[in-house]
C-alpha positions in Angstrom: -12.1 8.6 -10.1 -13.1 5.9 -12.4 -11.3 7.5 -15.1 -7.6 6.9 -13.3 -8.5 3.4 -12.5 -9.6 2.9 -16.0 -6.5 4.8 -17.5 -4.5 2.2 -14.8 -6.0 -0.9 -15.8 -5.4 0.2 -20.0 -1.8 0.4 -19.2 -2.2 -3.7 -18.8 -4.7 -4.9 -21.3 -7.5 -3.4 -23.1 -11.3 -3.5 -22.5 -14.2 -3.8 -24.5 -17.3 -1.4 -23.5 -19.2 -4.7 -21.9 -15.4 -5.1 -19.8 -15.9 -1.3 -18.4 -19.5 -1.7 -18.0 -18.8 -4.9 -15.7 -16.2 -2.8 -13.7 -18.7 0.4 -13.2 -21.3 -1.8 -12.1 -19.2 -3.1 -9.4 -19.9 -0.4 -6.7 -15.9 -0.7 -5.8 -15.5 3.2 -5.4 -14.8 4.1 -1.2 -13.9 7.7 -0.1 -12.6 7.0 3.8 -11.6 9.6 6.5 -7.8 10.0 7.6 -7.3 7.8 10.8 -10.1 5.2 9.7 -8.9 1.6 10.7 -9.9 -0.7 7.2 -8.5 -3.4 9.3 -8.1 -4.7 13.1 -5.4 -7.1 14.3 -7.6 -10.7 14.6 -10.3 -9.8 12.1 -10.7 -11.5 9.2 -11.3 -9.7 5.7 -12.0 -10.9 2.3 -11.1 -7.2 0.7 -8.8 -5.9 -1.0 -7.4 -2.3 -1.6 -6.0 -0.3 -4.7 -5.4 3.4 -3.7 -6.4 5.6 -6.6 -5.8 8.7 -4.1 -4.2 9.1 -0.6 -2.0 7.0 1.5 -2.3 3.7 3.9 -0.4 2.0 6.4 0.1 -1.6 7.7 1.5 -1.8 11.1 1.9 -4.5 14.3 0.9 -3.3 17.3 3.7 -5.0 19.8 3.8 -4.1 23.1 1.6 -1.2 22.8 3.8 0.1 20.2 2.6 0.6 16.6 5.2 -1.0 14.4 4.8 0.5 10.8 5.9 -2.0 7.8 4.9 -0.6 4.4 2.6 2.4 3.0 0.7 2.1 0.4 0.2 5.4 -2.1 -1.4 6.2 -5.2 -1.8 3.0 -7.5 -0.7 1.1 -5.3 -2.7 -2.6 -4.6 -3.2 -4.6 -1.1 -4.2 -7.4 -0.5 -3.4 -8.2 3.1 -2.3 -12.1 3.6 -5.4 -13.1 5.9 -7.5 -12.5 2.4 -5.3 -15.3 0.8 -4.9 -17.6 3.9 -8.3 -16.8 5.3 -7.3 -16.5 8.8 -7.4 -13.6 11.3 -5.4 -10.6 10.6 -2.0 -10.3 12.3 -2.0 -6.5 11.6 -3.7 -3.1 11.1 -4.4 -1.1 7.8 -5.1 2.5 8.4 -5.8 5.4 6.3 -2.8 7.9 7.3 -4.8 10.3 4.7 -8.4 10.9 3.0 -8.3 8.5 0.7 -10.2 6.9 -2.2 -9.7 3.9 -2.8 -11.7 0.9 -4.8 -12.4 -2.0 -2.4 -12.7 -5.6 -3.4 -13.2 -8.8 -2.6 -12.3 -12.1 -3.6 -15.5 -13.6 -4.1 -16.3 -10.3 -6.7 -12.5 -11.2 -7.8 -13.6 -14.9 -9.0 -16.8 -13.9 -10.5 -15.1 -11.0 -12.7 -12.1 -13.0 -13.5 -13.8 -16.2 -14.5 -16.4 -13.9 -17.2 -13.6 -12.0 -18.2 -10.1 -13.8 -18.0 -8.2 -10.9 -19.3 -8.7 -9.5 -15.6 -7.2 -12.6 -14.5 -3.8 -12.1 -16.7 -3.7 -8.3 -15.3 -4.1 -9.4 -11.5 -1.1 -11.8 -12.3 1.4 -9.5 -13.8 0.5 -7.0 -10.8 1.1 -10.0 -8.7 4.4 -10.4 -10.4 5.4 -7.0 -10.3 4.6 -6.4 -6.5 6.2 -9.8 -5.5 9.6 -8.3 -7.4 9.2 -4.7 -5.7 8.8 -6.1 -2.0 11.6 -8.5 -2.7 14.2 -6.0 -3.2 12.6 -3.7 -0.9 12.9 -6.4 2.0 16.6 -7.3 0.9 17.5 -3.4 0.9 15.9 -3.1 4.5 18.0 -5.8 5.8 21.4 -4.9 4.2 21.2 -1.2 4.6 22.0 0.9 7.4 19.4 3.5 9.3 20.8 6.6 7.1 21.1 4.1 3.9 17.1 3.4 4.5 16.3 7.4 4.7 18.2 8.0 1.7 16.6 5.3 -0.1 13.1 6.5 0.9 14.3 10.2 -0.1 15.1 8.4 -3.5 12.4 6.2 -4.1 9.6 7.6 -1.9 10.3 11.2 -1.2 6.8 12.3 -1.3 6.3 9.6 2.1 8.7 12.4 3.8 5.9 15.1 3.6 2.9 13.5 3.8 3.7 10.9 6.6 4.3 11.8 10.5 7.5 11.6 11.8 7.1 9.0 14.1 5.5 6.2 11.8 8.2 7.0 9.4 10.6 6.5 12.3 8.9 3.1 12.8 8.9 1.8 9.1 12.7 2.8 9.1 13.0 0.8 12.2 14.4 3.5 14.4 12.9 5.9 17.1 11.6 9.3 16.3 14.6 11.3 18.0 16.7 9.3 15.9 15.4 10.4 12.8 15.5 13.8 14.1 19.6 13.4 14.6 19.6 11.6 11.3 18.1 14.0 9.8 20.1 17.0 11.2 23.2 14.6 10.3 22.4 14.5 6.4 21.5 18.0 6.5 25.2 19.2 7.6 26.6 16.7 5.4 24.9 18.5 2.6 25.9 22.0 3.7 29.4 21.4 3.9 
């Protein structure tokens, strides 16, 4: 595993043997069971998560109903907002798969970025990167349609369709299940004819 997180991080900058040495000796390696909760609504959390195998969720539970808005698949980062703002939680991260991910935390974040400020330039241009991605992501949610959003997700995302259930891809669409069942069914006859 440290290998992919290794060929990840050389895609940014390079390291010197001391740089990997630092990283190995960090302990940051978690395997977690599908259906582990890394995070509770109201709890507060200094980790983050980059996902070198599996797939996670963030979702609002309103109303008894589990409202999914993102996943998060393989090398992919998260770091949830009440890290940054050090407040409680207003969601849920779950593991929808096993996973393995690395787990961090900010205080390891300051230590390793201040001895070796390379690190700091990579977290930044990821920073950048994801900021850009959930921008148009967010402005493609809100100007598209229901069947615009599952086309887009069959573009961008279409391994989300297998691995996901149904009805938590229903909810990060922002329809009900039996909708995406019609929807579905709909696109499938449009292709056939």
């Amino acid at each position: 595993m440290q290998n992919i997180l290794f060929d990840f991080i050389s895609k940014y900058i390079s390291l010197t043997e001391e740089e990997w040495n630092a990283i190995v000796s960090l302990d940051l390696f978690r395997s977690v069971k599908k259906g582990t909760i890394l995070l509770k609504e109201g709890q507060k959390s200094k980790d983050s998560y980059f996902i070198l195998k599996g797939c996670i969720r963030t979702y609002y539970l309103l109303d008894s109903e589990e409202k999914t808005t993102a996943f998060y698949t393989e090398m992919e980062a998260l770091t949830p907002p009440c890290v940054i703002s050090k407040t409680p939680s207003e969601y849920y991260i779950s593991c929808v798969e096993d996973c393995i991910l690395t787990v961090s935390n900010s205080d390891m974040e300051v230590e390793v970025n201040s001895k070796f400020p390379k690190f700091d330039i990579m977290c930044r241009i990821l920073s950048e990167e994801l900021l850009a991605k959930q921008r148009i992501d967010f402005d493609e949610f809100k100007t598209s349609s229901p069947e615009q959003r599952y086309l887009n997700l069959i573009q961008k995302r279409p391994d989300l369709i297998q691995r996901v259930p149904q009805h938590q891809l229903a909810s990060y669409l922002g329809i009900k299940p039996q909708s995406l069942s019609r929807l579905r069914a709909r696109i499938l006859e449009k292709d056939r004819s």
